[in-house]
C-alpha positions in Angstrom: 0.0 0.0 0.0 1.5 3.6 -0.7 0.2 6.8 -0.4 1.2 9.4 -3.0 4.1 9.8 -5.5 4.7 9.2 -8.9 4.2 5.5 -10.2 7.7 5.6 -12.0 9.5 7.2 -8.8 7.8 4.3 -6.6 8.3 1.5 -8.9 11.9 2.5 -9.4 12.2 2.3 -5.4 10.8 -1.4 -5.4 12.9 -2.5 -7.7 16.1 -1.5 -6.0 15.0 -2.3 -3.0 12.7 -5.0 -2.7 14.6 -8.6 -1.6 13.2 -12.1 -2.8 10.3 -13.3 -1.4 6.7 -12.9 -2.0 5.5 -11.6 -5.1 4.2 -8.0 -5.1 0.3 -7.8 -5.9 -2.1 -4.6 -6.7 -4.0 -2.8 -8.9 -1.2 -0.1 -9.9 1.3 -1.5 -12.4 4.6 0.0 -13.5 7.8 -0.8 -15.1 11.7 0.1 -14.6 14.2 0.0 -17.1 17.8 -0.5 -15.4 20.9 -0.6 -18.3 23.3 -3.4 -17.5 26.6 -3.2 -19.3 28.0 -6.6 -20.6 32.1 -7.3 -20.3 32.0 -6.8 -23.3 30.6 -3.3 -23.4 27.5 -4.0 -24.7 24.1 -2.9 -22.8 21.5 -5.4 -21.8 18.0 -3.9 -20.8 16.0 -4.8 -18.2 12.5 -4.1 -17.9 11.5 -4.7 -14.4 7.4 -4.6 -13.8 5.9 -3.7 -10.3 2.3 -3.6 -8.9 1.4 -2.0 -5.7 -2.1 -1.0 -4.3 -2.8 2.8 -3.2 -5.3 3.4 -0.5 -9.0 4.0 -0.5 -9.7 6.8 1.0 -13.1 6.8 3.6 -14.4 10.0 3.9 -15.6 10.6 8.1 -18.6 12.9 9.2 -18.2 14.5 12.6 -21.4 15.8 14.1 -21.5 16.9 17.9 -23.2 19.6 20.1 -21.6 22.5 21.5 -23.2 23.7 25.2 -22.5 27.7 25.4 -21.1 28.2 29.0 -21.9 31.9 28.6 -24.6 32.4 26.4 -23.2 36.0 25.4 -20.1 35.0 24.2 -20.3 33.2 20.8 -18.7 29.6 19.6 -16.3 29.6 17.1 -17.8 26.7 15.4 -15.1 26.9 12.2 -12.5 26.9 14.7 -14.1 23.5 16.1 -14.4 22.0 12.6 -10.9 23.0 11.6 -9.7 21.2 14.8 -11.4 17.9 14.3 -10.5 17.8 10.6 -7.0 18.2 11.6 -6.8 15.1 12.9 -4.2 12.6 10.7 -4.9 9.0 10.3 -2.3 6.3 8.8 -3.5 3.2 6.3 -5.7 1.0 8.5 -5.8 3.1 11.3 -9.4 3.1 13.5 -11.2 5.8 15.0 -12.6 6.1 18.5 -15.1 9.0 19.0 -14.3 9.8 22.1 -10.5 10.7 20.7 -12.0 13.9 18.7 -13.3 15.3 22.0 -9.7 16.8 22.9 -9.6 18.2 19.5 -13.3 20.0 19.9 -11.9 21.7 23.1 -9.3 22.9 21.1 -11.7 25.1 18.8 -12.2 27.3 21.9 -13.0 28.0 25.7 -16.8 29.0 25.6 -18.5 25.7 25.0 -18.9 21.9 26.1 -18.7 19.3 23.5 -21.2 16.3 23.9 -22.9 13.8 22.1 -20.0 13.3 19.2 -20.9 11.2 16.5 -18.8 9.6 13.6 -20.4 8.1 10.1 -18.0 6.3 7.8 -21.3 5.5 5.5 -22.1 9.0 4.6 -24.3 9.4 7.1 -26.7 6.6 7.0 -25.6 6.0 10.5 -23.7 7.6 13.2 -22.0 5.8 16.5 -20.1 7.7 19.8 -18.3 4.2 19.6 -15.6 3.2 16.8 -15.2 3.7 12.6 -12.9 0.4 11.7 -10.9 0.7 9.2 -10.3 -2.0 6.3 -6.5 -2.8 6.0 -6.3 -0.5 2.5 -8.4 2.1 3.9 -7.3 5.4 5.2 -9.7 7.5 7.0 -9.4 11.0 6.9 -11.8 13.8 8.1 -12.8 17.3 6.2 -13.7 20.3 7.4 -16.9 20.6 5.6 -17.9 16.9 7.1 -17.8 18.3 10.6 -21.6 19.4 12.0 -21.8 21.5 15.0 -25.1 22.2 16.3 -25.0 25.2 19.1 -27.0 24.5 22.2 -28.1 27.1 24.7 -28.6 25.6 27.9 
């Protein structure tokens, strides 16, 4: 699994780097061609062809409630959003709600965050427990994904 760069750049960093063992598998296909010079000065090709898999990305929505502690004092809700969608996931890695709560309180001082949801289905359905990730999945989170409903207590 890799995650951005040129097909030719990766490919060419497989080839001189990959040992013996397994085969490599995967829906991106590429070639290398290394020069070999003979003894005898002549050049030999060889065309070296490489497959690797690039991640699917799974796009997360964010929704969650933000109690005013003074009702005077607004919420900076795009400050909240920005905070949760800075959040940076690896290939495979999970997602517990609960983890984007330290991120909310970092969009400002004038609210409480509760009831945080995640979707990984678009919204179909929403859980304050865990998104799993496939193994060639990478999560990620975008600002515009992130709902934050203000509540006046």
């Amino acid at each position: 699994m890799v995650e951005g760069g040129a097909v030719a750049a990766i490919v060419e960093t497989m080839t001189k780097n990959k040992t013996g063992g397994k085969g490599m598998v995967g829906s991106v296909t590429g070639t290398f061609s290394e020069s070999v010079t003979r003894p005898n000065g002549a050049i030999f090709t060889i065309i070296h062809t490489m497959t690797f898999d690039r991640p699917v990305f799974v796009d997360v929505l964010v929704r969650l409630n933000a109690t005013f502690i003074n009702a005077s004092i607004p919420i900076d809700d795009v400050a909240i959003q920005q905070e949760i969608a800075s959040k940076q996931f690896s290939i495979g890695d999970n997602l517990l709600a609960a983890d984007l709560y330290n991120l909310a309180f970092r969009g400002g001082s004038n609210f409480i965050p509760t009831d945080l949801e995640i979707s990984r289905d678009g919204g179909a359905t929403y859980t304050a427990g865990q998104v799993i990730s496939n193994l060639n999945e990478k999560l990620r989170i975008n600002v515009a994904d992130v709902t934050v409903t203000e509540v006046i207590p």
